[in-house]
N, C-alpha and C positions, 0 to 999 in steps of 0.2 A: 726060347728065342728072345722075348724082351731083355731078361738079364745080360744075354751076349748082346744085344743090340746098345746097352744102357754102358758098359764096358767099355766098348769101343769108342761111345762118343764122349764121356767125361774128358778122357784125355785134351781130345780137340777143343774143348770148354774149357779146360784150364790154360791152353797157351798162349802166349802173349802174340798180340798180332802187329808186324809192325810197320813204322809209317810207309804211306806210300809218298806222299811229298813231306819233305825236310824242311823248317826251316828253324830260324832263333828257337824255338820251341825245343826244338832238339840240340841245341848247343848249352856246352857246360864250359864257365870262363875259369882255367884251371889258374891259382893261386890268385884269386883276382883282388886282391890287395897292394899287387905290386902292379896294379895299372895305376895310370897318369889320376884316374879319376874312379879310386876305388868304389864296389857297388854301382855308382851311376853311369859308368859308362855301360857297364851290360846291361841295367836294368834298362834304361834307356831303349835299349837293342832289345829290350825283351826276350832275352836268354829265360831258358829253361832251367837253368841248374849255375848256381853260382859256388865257388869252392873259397874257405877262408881258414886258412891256419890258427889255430887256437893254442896259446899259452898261458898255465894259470903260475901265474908269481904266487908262490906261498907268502913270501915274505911280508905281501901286503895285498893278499888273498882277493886279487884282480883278474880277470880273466881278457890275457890280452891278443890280439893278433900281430901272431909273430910265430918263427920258425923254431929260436931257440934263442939264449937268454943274450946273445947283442942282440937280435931286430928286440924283443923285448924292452932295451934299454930306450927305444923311442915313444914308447908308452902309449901306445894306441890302444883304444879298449874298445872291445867289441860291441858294447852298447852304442857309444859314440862313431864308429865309420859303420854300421850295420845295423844294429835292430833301430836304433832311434828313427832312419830315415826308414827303413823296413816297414814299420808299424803308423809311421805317418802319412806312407803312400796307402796302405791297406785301409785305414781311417778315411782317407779320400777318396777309396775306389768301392767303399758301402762292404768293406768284409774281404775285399778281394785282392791279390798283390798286382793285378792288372786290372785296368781300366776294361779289357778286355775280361770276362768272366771267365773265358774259355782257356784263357792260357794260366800254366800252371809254374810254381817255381820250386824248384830243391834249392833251399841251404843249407850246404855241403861243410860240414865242419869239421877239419882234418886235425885231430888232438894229438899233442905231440909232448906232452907230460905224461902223467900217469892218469889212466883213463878213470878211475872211483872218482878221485879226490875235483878232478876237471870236470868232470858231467855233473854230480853234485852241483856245484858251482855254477854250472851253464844252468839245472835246473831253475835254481834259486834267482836269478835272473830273469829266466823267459816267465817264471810266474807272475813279473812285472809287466808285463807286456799282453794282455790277455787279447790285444787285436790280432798278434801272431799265432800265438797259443791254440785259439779256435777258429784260423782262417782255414776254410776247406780246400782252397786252392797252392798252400802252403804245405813242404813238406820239410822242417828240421830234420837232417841224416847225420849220423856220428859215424866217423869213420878215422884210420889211423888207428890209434890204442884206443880200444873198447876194453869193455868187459868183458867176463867170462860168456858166450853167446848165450847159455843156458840159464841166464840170468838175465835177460833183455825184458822177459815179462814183468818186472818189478818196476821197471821204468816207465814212468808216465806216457799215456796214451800219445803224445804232443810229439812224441822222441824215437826217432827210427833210426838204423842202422845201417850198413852196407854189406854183402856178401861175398865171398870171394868162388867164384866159378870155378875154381880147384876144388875147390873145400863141398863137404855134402853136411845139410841139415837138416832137423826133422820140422816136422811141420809147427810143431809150435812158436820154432824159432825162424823161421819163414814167414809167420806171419808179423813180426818185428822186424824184416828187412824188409826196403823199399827196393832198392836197386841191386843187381848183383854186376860185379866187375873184374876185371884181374889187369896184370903188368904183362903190357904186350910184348916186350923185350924177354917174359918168359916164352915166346914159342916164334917170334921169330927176330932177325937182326936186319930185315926190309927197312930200308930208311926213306921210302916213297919214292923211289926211281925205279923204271924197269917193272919187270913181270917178278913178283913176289914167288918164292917158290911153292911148287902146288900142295908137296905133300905137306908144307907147312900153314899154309892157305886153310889145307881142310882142315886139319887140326882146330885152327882160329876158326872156322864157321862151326864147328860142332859143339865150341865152348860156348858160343853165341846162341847157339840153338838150345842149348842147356838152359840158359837162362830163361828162353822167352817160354820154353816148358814148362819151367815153373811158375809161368805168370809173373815174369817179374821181368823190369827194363834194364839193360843193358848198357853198360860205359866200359873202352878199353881205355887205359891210361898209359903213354910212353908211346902212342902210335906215333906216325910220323906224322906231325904238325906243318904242312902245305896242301896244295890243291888236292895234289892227286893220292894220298893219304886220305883226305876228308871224302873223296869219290867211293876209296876202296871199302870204308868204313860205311857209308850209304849202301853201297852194293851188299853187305853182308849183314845190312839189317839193326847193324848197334843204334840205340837209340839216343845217346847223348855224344857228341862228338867232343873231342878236347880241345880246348884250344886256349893257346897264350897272345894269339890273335883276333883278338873279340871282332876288331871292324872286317877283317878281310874275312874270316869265317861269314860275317854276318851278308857283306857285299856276292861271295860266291854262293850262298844258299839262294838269290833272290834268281838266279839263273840254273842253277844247277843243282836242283835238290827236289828233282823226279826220281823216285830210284827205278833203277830196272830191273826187273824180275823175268 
């Protein structure tokens, strides 16, 4: 009787439980370099998860943010819009990326080269920075072109990954992913008007429920970016909301980010 007793409840112990109120905590500022006031306007907002495109110029072995080699040509380097002000606030908050101990930040790093020769490079960098490196409230995610997954363990403890809710993995390489996600335009074309449809509806809750089973937090990406997009996303439990609207995500969370169950 113990052993069947001990069965049933690991499950429940592994799954992720999710929030009951929402707010910046839960939001993810997607490509957040192309706002007015890259990094500080959501850090500001104290977002949860902030996303930055990664390009490594070979030519002059930089590591810059950018989509592809024109943004490239304006030469912004990741060091300079991101880790330098990154590691200043962390410095100023006794270890932490928030003044606030409690809140937590993913920097979401979308590589868009080839993934060896670019994370190399991103390592060699963050070794400079040892305030980020060992902040507990800080979590570096690679995401875009990664490595081979079964190969994630060779990568420093510092360096996590993204999942894809399609895709299955064994536990080794679970324990190297932080977040799991997918492209919500794969299962439905709802563009946040109207009653979404249902058999598509359940499909996205079960992908969702995939995730928090595995103990792991949740982001769709391509949802529909307005209100009632950002409702439907609460209601179903995702735990990083998208948004290319840092203020008004941040403005409708402060009212409407009870979820219902």
């Amino acid at each position: 009787m113990k052993k069947l007793l001990l069965f049933i409840l690991f499950p429940c112990s592994y799954a992720f439980a999710q929030p009951d109120i929402y707010t910046t905590a839960n939001a993810h500022s997607h490509n957040d370099y192309q706002q007015g006031s890259p990094f500080y306007a959501a850090y500001n907002l104290k977002y949860g998860s902030i996303e930055v495109d990664v390009y490594l110029n070979v030519a002059d072995n930089e590591l810059l943010v950018a989509r592809n080699a024109a943004d490239a040509a304006q030469h912004r380097t990741l060091e300079e819009l991101y880790l330098k002000p990154l590691s200043e606030n962390i410095q100023n908050n006794n270890g932490s990326v928030y003044a606030d101990t409690s809140r937590e930040m993913i920097l979401m790093l979308d590589v868009k080269t080839e993934a060896i020769p670019a994370i190399n490079k991103l390592i060699d960098i963050l070794i400079k920075y040892p305030a980020i490196t060992r902040c507990p409230t800080l979590t570096i995610m690679v995401t875009g072109s990664k490595p081979p997954s079964h190969t994630y363990n060779v990568y420093p403890s510092f360096l996590w990954f993204d999942g894809l809710l399609s895709d299955n993995y064994n536990k080794e390489v679970l324990s190297r992913i932080a977040v799991m996600g997918d492209n919500m335009i794969n299962y439905t074309k709802w563009k946040g008007k109207g009653e979404p449809p249902a058999n598509e509806w359940e499909t996205i809750k079960k992908i969702v429920d995939k995730g928090h089973a595995l103990g792991k937090k949740v982001r769709l990406w391509n949802a529909p970016d307005n209100m009632e997009g950002w409702r439907r996303m609460i209601e179903l439990g995702v735990d990083y909301l998208n948004t290319d609207s840092i203020k008004a995500l941040a403005e409708f969370l402060k009212t409407n980010g009870v979820r219902k169950t």
